[in-house]
BAFIVO-313676 format. One record per residue: residue number from 1; residue in three letters; x, y negated, z of N, C-alpha, C in turn. Coordinates in steps of 0.001 Angstrom, whole numbers, plus 500000, padded with zeros to 6 digits. Each point is the difference from the previous one (the first is absolute). Example, Ala and Ser with C-alpha at 12.3 -4.5 7.8 and 13.67 -1.06 7.14 Angstrom:
REM BAFIVO-313676
{1,"ALA",{513190,505690,507800},{499110,498810,500000},{500900,498800,500000}}
{2,"SER",{499650,498950,499280},{500820,498810,500060},{499230,498910,500730}}
REM end
This chain:
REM BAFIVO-313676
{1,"UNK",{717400,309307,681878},{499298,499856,501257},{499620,501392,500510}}
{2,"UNK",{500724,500110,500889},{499381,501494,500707},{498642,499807,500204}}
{3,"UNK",{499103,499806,501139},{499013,499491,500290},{499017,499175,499394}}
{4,"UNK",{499483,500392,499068},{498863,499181,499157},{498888,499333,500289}}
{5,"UNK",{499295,500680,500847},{498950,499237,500850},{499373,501151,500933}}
{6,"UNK",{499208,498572,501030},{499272,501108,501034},{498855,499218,500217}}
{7,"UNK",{498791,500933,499633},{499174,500050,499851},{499137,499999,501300}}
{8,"UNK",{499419,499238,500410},{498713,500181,501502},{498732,500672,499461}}
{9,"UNK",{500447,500854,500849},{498613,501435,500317},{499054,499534,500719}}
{10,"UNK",{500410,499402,501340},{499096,500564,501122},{500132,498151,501218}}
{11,"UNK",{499348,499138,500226},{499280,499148,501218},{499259,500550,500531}}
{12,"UNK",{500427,499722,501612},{498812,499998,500560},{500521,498855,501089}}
{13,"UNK",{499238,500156,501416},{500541,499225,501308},{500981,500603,500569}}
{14,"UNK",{500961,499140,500478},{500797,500417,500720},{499876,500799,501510}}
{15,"UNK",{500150,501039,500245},{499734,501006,501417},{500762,499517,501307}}
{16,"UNK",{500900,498791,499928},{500781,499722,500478},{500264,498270,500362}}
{17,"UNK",{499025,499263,498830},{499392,498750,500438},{498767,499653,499121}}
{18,"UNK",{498868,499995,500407},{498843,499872,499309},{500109,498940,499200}}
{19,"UNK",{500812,498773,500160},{500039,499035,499517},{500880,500140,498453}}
{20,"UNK",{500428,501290,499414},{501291,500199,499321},{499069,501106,499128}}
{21,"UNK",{500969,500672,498546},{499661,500624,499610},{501147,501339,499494}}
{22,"UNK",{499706,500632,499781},{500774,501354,499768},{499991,500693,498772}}
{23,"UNK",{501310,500124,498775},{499887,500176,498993},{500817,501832,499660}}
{24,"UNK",{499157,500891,498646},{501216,500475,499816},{499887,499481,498848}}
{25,"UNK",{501039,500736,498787},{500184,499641,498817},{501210,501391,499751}}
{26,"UNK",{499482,499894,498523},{500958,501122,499602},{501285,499252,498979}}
{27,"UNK",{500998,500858,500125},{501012,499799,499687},{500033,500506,498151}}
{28,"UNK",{500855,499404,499012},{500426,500425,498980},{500794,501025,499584}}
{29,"UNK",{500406,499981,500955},{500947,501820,500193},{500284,500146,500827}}
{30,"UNK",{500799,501237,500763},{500519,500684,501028},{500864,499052,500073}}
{31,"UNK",{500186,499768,501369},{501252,499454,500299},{500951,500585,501105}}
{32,"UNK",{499376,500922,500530},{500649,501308,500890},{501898,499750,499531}}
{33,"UNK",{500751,500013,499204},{500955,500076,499495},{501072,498761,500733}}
{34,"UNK",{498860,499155,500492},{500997,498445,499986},{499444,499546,501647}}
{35,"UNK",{499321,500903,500783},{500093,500032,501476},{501126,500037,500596}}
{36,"UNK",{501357,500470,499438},{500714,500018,501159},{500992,498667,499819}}
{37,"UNK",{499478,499468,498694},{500524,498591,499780},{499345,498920,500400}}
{38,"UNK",{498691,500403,499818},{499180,498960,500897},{500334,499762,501673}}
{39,"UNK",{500149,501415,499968},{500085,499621,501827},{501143,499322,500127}}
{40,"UNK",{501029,500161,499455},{501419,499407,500212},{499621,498618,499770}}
{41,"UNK",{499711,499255,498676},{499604,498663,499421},{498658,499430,500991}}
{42,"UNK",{499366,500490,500477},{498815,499068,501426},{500601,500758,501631}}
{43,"UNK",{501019,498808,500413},{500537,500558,500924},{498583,500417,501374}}
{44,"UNK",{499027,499582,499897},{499332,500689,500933},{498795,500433,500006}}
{45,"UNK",{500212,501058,498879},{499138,501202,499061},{500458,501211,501142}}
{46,"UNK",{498698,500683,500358},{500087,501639,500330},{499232,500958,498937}}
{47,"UNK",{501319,500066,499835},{500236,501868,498812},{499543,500913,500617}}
{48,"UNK",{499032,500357,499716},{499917,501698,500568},{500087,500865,498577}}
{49,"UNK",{501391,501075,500107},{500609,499955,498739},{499034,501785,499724}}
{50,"UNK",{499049,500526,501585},{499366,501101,499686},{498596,499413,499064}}
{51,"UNK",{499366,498685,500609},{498717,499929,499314},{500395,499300,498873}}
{52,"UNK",{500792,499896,499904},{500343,498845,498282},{498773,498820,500337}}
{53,"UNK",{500393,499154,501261},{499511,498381,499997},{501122,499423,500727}}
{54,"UNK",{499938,498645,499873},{500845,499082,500184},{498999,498610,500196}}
{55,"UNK",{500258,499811,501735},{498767,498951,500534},{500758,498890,500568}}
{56,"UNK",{499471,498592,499740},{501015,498852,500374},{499041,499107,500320}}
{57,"UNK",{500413,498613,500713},{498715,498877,500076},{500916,499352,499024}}
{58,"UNK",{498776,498894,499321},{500692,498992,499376},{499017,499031,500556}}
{59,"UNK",{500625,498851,501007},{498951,499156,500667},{499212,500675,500783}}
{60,"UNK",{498819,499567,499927},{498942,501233,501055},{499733,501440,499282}}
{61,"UNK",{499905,500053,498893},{499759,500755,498871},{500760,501311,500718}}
{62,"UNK",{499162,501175,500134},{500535,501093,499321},{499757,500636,498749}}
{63,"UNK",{501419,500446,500025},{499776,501155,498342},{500856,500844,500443}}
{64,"UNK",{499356,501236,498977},{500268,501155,500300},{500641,500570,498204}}
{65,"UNK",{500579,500134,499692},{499961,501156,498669},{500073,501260,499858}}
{66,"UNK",{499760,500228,499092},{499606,501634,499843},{500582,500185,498471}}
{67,"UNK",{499935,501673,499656},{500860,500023,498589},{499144,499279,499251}}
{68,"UNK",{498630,499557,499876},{499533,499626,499061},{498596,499082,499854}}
{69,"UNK",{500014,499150,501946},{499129,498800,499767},{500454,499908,501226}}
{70,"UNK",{499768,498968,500787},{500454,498770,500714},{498545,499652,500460}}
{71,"UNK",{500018,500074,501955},{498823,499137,500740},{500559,499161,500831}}
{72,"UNK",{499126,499186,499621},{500404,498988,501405},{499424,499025,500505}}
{73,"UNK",{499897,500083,501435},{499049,499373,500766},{500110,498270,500211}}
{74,"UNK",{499102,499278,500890},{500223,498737,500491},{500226,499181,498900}}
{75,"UNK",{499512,499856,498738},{499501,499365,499212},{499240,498734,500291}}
{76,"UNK",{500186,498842,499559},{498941,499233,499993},{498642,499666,499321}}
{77,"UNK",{500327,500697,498736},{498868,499903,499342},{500794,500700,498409}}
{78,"UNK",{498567,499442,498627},{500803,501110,498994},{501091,499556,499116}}
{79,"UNK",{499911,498486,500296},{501203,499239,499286},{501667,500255,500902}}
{80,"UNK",{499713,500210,501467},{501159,500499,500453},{500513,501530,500034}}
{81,"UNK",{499238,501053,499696},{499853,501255,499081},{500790,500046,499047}}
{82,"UNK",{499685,499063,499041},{500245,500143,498452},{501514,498998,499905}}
{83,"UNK",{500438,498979,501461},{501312,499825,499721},{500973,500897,500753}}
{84,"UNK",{499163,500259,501258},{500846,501433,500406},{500735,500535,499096}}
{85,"UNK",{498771,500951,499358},{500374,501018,498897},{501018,499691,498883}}
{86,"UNK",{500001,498789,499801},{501090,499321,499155},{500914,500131,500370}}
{87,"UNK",{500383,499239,501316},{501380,500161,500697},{500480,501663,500159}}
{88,"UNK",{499089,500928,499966},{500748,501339,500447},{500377,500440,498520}}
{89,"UNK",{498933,499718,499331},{500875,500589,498352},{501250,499262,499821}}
{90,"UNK",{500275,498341,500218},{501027,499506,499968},{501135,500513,500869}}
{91,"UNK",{499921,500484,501231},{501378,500385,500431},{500114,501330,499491}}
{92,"UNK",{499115,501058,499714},{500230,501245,499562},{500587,499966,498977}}
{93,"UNK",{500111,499186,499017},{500666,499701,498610},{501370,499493,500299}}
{94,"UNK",{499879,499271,500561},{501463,499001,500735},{501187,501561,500515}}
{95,"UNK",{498753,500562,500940},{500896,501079,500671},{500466,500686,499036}}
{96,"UNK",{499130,500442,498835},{500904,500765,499216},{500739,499693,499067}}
{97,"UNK",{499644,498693,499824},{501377,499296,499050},{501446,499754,500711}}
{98,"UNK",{499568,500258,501282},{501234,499914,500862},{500730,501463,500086}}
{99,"UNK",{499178,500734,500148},{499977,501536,500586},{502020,500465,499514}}
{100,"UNK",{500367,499329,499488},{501360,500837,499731},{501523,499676,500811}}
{101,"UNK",{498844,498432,500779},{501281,499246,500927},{498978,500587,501522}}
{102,"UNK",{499331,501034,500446},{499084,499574,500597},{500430,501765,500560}}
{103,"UNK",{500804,500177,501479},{500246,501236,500291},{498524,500419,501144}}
{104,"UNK",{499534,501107,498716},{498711,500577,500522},{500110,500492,501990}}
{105,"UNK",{498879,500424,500244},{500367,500400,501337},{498144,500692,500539}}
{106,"UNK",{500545,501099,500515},{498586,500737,500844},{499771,499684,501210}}
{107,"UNK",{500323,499087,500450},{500084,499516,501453},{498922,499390,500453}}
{108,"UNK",{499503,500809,501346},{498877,499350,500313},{500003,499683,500775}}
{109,"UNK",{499362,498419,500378},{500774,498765,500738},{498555,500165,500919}}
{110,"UNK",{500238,499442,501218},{498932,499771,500821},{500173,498693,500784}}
{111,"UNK",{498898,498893,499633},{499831,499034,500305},{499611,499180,501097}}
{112,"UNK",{500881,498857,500311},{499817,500187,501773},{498870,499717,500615}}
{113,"UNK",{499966,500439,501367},{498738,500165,500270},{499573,499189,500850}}
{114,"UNK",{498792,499215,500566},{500000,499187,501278},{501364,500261,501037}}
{115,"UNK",{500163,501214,500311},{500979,500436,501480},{501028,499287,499283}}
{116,"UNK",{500513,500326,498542},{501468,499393,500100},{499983,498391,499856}}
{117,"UNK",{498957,499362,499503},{499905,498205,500073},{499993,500079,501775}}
{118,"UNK",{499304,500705,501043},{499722,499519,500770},{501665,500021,500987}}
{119,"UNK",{500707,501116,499791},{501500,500373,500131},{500702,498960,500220}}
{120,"UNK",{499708,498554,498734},{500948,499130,499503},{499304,498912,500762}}
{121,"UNK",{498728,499824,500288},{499421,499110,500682},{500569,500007,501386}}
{122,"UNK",{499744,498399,500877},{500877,499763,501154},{498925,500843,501264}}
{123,"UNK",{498993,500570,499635},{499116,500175,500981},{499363,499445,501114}}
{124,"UNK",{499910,498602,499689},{499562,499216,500968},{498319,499804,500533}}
{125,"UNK",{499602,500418,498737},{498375,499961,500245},{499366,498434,500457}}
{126,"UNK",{500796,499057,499580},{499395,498710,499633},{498860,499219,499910}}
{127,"UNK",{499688,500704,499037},{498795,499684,499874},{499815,498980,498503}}
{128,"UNK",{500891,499271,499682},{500101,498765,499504},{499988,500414,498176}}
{129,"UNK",{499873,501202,499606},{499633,500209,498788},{498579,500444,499575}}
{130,"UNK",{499250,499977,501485},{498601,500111,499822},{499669,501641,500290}}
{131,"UNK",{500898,500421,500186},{500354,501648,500343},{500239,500499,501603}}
{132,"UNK",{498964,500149,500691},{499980,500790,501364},{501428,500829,500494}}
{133,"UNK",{500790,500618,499077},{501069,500845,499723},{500556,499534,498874}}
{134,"UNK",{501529,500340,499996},{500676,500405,499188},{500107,500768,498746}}
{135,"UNK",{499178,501369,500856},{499843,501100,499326},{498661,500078,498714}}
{136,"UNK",{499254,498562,500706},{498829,499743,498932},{500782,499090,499122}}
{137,"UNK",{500466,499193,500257},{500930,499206,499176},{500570,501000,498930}}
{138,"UNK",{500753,500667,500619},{500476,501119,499448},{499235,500681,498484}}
{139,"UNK",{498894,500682,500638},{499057,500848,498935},{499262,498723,498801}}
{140,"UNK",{500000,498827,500880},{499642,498857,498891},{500983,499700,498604}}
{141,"UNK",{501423,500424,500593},{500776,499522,498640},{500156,501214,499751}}
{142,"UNK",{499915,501022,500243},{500177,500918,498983},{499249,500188,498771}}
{143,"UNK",{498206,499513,500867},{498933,500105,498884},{500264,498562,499457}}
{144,"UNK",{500521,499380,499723},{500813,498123,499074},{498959,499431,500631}}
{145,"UNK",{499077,500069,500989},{499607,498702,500223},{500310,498476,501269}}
{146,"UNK",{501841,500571,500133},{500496,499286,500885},{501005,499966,499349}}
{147,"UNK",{501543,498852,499666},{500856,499918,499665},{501063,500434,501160}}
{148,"UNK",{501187,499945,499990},{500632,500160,501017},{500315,498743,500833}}
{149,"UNK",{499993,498668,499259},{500350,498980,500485},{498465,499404,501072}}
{150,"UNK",{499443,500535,499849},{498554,500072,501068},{500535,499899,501205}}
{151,"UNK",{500541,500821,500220},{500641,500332,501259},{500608,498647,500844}}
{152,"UNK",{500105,499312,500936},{500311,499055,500264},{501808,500395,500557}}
{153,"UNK",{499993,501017,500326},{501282,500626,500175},{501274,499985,499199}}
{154,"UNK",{499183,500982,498811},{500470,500182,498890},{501069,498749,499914}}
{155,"UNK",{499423,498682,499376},{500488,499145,499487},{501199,498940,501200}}
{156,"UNK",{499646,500451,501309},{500884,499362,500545},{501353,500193,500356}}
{157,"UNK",{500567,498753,500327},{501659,499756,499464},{500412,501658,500856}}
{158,"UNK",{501256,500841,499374},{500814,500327,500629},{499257,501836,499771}}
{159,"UNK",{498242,499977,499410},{499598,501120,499297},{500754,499938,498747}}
{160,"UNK",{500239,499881,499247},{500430,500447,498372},{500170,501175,499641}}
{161,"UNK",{500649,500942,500776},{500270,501595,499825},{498595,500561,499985}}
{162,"UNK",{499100,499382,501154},{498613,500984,500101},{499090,499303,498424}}
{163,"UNK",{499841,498728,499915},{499711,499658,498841},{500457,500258,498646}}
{164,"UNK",{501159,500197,499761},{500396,501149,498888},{499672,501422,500172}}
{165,"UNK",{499618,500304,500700},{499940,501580,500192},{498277,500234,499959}}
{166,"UNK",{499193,498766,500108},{498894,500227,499922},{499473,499751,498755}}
{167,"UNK",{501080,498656,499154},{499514,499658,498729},{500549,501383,498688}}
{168,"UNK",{500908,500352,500958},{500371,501062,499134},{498599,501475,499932}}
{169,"UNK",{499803,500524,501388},{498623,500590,500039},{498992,499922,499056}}
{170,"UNK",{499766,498452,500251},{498563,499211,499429},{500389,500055,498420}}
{171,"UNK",{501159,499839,498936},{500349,500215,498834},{500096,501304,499782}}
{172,"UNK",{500065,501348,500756},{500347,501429,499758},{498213,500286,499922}}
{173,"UNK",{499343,499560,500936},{498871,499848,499404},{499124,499974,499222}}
{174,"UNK",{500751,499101,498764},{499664,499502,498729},{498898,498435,500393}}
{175,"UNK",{500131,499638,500813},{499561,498489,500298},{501011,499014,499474}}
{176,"UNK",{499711,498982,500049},{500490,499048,499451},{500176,498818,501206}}
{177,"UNK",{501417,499209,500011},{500090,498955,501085},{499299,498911,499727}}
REM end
């Protein structure tokens, strides 16, 4: 097992929803070595290959890693902390049991942004997703709290191209359909 355990340092509230909480925890070893495999293995991880972190959502969740502890915000509480933290030692182990079928990469990806969901949107300004604009529509699914199929557009006959191109977005994301 590469990754042995990771240990929680640090709760507090989340800065970002009062209702949430915010963890770090330290890591069992450096893992600086297996960033450029990570980034490759979580297709929508940003590497920054100068600061040695690698930041992704999983669900609402951010995490961030570092060579040698791991924060991450939008927590629900300390039992969802402590399975977080599970799941990241579990793919970090996975990743490196993989690491030899797994072509590393320094590439730093930038994740789309309201403008490009709003690009793919029909621009009608509707109204009918509860969204004044598009463009709020827009900034809503980027932050996951709108699906793409919200959209009353989206889903109708003869969209499919804009609805793949948004479910594809909404999965580069790291959301879930």
């Amino acid at each position: 097992m590469y990754l042995e355990e990771i240990n929680l340092s640090f709760i507090q509230p989340c800065t970002t929803d009062a209702n949430r909480i915010r963890v770090v925890a330290t890591l069992s070893r450096d893992i600086t070595e297996l960033f450029p495999y990570l980034n490759t293995y979580l297709k929508t991880a940003i590497y920054n290959k100068k600061g040695q972190t690698l930041t992704y959502n999983y669900g609402p969740k951010i995490i961030v890693l570092t060579a040698n502890d791991v924060k991450v915000s939008k927590l629900l509480n300390e039992t969802d902390a402590f399975e977080t933290l599970d799941y990241i030692k579990d793919f970090v182990n996975d990743c490196y049991d993989k690491k030899d079928s797994i072509k590393p990469s320094d590439e730093k990806r930038n994740l789309p942004s309201p403008f490009d969901v709003y690009e793919v949107l029909p621009r009608l300004n509707c109204g009918k997703c509860g969204e004044a604009t598009c463009m709020a529509f827009a900034a809503k699914m980027v932050a996951g709290k709108y699906k793409p199929t919200m959209c009353s557009q989206v889903s109708a006959k003869g969209n499919e191209k804009m609805r793949e191109e948004l479910e594809n977005i909404y999965l580069t994301l790291g959301y879930e359909l």
